[in-house]
N, C-alpha and C positions, 0 to 999 in steps of 0.2 A: 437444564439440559434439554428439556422438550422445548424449550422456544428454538433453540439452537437449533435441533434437527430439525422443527418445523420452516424454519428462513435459510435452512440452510440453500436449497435450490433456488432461492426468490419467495418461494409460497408465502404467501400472506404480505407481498411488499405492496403496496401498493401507486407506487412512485413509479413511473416507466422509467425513465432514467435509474433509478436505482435498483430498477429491478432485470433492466440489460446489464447496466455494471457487475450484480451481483452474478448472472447469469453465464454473458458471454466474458468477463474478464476475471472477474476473481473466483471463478471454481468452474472454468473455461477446461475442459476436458482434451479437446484437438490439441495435434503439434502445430507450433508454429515454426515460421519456416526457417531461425536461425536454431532451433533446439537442435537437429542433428550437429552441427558444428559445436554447438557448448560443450556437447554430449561427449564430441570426441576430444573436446579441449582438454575439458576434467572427466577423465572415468571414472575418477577413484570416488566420488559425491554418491554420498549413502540417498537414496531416495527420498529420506523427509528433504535432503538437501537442497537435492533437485528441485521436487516439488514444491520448495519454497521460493529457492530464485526463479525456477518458471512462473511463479504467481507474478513474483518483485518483475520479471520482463515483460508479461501480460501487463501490467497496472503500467510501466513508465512506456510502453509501445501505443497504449487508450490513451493517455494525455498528451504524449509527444512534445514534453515540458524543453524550453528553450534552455533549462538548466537543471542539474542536478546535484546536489549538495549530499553531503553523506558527510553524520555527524559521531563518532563514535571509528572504529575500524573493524570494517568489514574484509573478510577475507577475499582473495585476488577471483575467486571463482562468482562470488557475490557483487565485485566491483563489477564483474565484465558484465554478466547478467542486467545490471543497472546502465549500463551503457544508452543514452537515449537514440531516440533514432533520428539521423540527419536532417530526411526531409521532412517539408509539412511542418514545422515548427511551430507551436501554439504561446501564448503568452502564459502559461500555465508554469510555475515553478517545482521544481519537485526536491524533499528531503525523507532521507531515509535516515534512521535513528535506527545503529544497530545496538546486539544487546551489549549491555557492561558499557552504555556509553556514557562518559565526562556529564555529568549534569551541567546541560549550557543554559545559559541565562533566555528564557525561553522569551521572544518578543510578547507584548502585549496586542499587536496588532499585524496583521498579513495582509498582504497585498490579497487582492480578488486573484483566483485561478492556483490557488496555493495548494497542491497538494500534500498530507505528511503522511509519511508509513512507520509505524514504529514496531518495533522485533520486540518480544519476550516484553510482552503488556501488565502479564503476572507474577514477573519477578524481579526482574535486574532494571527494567524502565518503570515500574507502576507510578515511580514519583512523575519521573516526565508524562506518560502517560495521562494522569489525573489534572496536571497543572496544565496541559493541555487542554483538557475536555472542559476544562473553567472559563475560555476562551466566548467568549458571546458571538466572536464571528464564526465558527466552525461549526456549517451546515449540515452537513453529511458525514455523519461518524459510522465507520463499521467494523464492528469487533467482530472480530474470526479468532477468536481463543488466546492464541498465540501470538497472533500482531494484530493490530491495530490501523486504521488509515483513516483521515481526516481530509474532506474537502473543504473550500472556504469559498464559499459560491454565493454570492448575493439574490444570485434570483432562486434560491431554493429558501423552502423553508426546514429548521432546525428540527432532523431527526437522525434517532441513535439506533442502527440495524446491530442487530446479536445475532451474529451469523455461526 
């Protein structure tokens, strides 16, 4: 529990890239500029809700991945959230693994620019989760309690943030 609040802002990361990511995108505090429209999309999204699909919009608006895969079935509020954004398109792939999802035959290898997010890391996914993190190419793992994200970056070296 104290490493977690300790990294929870970045402190003690020592990686700049990882420690803007951890910064400005996954516990990124600002509106960004499509939240009031989500917001009036779905009113009824209880606040963990929100706060979760804002994070999942922050992470796929920082990679700006040319595709997004979503493994499991994530609710319509969750779908739109994940929407990537048109321009600027990066070769970056992105999958989202919601909770209660199908055990898919997980590759043994990802293309460079792979990002994965995966939902409910400590209960309903730990298996994908785990069969994941066994992965030798998956450089940047950050565990936020609750989900999980995995970059597969070649020019980084192999480390596991406990945010």
């Amino acid at each position: 529990m104290i490493k977690r609040f300790f990294h929870r802002y970045g402190f003690g990361i020592q990686s700049p890239w990882a420690y803007s990511l951890v910064r400005n995108v996954l516990f990124e505090s600002l509106r960004y500029y499509a939240f009031d429209d989500l917001r009036q999309k779905y009113p009824n999204l209880s606040r963990k809700e929100r706060k979760r699909n804002e994070q999942l919009f922050r992470i796929v608006n920082h990679f700006k991945p040319k595709s997004v895969e979503m493994i499991g079935n994530p609710d319509e509020a969750t779908r739109n959230y994940l929407l990537p954004p048109t321009s600027h398109l990066s070769p970056f792939i992105f999958y989202y693994i919601a909770p209660f999802a199908p055990f898919p035959s997980i590759p043994t290898a990802f293309p460079d620019g792979t990002v994965i997010v995966v939902d409910d890391i400590r209960k309903s996914n730990i298996a994908i989760w785990k069969q994941l993190l066994l992965c030798h190419q998956a450089t940047a793992i950050f565990e936020m309690g609750y989900r999980g994200m995995i970059v597969f970056d070649p020019k980084r070296i192999r480390q596991v943030y406990t945010l």
